[in-house]
C-alpha positions in Angstrom: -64.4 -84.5 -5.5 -67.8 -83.7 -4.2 -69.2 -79.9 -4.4 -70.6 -78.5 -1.1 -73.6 -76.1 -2.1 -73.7 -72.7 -0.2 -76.2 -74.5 2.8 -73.0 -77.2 3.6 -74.8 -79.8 1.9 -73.2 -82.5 -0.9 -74.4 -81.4 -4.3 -76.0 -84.4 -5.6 -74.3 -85.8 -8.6 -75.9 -85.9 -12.4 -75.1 -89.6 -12.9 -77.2 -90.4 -9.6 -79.4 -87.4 -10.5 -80.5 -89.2 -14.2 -80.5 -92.4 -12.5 -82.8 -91.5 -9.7 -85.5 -90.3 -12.2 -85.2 -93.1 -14.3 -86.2 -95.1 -11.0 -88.9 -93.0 -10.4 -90.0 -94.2 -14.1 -90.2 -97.9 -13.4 -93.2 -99.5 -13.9 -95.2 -102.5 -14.9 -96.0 -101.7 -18.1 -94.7 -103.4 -21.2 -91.8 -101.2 -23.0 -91.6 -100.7 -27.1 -89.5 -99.0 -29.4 -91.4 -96.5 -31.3 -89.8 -96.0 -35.3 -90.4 -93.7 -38.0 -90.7 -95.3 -41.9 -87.2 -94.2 -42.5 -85.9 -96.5 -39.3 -84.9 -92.9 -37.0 -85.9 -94.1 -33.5 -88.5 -91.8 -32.0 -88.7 -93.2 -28.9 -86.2 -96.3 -27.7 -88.0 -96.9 -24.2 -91.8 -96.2 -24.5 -94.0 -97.7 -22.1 -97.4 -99.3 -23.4 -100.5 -97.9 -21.7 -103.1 -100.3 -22.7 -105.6 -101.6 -19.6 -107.7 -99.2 -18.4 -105.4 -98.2 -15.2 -102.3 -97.2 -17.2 -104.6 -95.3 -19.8 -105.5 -93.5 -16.9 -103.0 -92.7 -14.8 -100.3 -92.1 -17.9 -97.3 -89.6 -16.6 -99.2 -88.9 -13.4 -96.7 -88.9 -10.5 -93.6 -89.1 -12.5 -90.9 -86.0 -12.0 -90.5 -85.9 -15.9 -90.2 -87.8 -19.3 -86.3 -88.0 -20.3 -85.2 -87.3 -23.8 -85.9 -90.6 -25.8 -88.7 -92.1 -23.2 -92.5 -91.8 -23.5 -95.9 -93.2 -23.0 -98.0 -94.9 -25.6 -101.6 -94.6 -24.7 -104.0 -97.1 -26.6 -106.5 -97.1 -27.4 -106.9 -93.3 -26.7 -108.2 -90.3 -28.8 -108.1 -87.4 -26.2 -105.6 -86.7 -23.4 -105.1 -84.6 -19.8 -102.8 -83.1 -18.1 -104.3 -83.3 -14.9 -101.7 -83.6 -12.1 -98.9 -83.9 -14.5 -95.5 -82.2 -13.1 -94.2 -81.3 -16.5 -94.5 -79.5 -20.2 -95.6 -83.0 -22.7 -95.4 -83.6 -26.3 -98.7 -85.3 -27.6 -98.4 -87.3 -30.8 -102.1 -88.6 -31.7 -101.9 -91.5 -34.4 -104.8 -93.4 -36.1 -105.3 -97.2 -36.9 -102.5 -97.9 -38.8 -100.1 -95.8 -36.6 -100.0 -92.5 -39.0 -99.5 -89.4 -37.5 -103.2 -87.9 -37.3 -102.1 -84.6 -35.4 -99.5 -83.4 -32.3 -99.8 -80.9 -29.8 -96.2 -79.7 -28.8 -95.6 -78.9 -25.0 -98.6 -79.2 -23.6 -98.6 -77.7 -20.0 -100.0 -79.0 -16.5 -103.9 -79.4 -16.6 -104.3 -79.1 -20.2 -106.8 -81.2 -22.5 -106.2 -82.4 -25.7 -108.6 -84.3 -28.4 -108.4 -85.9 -32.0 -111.5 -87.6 -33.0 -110.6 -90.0 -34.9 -107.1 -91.0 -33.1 -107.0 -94.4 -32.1 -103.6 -94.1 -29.7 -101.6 -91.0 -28.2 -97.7 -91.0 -27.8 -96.5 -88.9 -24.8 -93.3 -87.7 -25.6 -91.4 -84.9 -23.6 -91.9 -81.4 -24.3 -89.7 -80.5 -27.5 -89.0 -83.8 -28.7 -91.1 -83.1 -31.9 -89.5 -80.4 -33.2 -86.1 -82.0 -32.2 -86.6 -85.2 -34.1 -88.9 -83.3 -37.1 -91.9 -86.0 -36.6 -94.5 -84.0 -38.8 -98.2 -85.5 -39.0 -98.4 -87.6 -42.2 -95.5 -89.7 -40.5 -95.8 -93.2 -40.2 -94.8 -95.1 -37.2 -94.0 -98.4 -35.9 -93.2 -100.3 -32.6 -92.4 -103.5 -31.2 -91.7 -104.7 -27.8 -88.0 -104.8 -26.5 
């Protein structure tokens, strides 16, 4: 049964709800799987950010990250919030993928930089803490 909200209009279902964002986050990029060392999957549809484009534009225009999907920015050793709708995890990892530093829910047009990060993994905001990704952590991808 569909609920009528107080204006007369059709509530819009959460099924179509999650679905339409995940439309909204279709795009051209090439999708990973991002791992910790002890297998736990940080984040099961990431989308590589690796021509200069996609490094820039990022999250830029998307209604939000959902639980589980993120951007990884390479190579990259400083990010922006700039015109970013939403609150962002910001995982910054060296050459070998080690978590160098992270900067939990960052806000819109914010600015983030570690020196000598070779790639940024936008996450969204609380994901961190929820999955206990500490920097020291070593992490892996591949593509789906």
């Amino acid at each position: 049964m569909t609920k009528i909200d107080r204006i007369g209009r059709p509530e819009p279902d959460p099924v179509e709800s999650e679905q339409s964002v995940l439309e909204a986050n279709r795009t051209r990029m090439k999708k990973l799987v991002v791992v910790a060392g002890d297998g736990k999957v940080i984040c099961d549809v990431c989308h590589l950010a690796d021509k200069p484009h996609t490094r820039l534009r990022g999250v830029i225009g998307w209604k939000r990250l959902r639980r589980g999907e993120g951007v990884l920015i390479r190579p990259a050793f400083s990010i922006h919030t700039s015109f970013v709708r939403f609150p962002l995890d910001a995982i910054f990892l060296g050459e070998d993928m080690t978590v160098l530093a992270i900067e939990p829910e960052m806000k819109p047009w914010r600015m983030a930089t570690v020196r000598k990060a070779r790639a940024v993994l936008e996450l969204a905001a609380g994901e961190c803490t929820r999955l206990n990704v500490r920097p020291g952590d070593r992490l892996g991808w591949g593509l789906i």
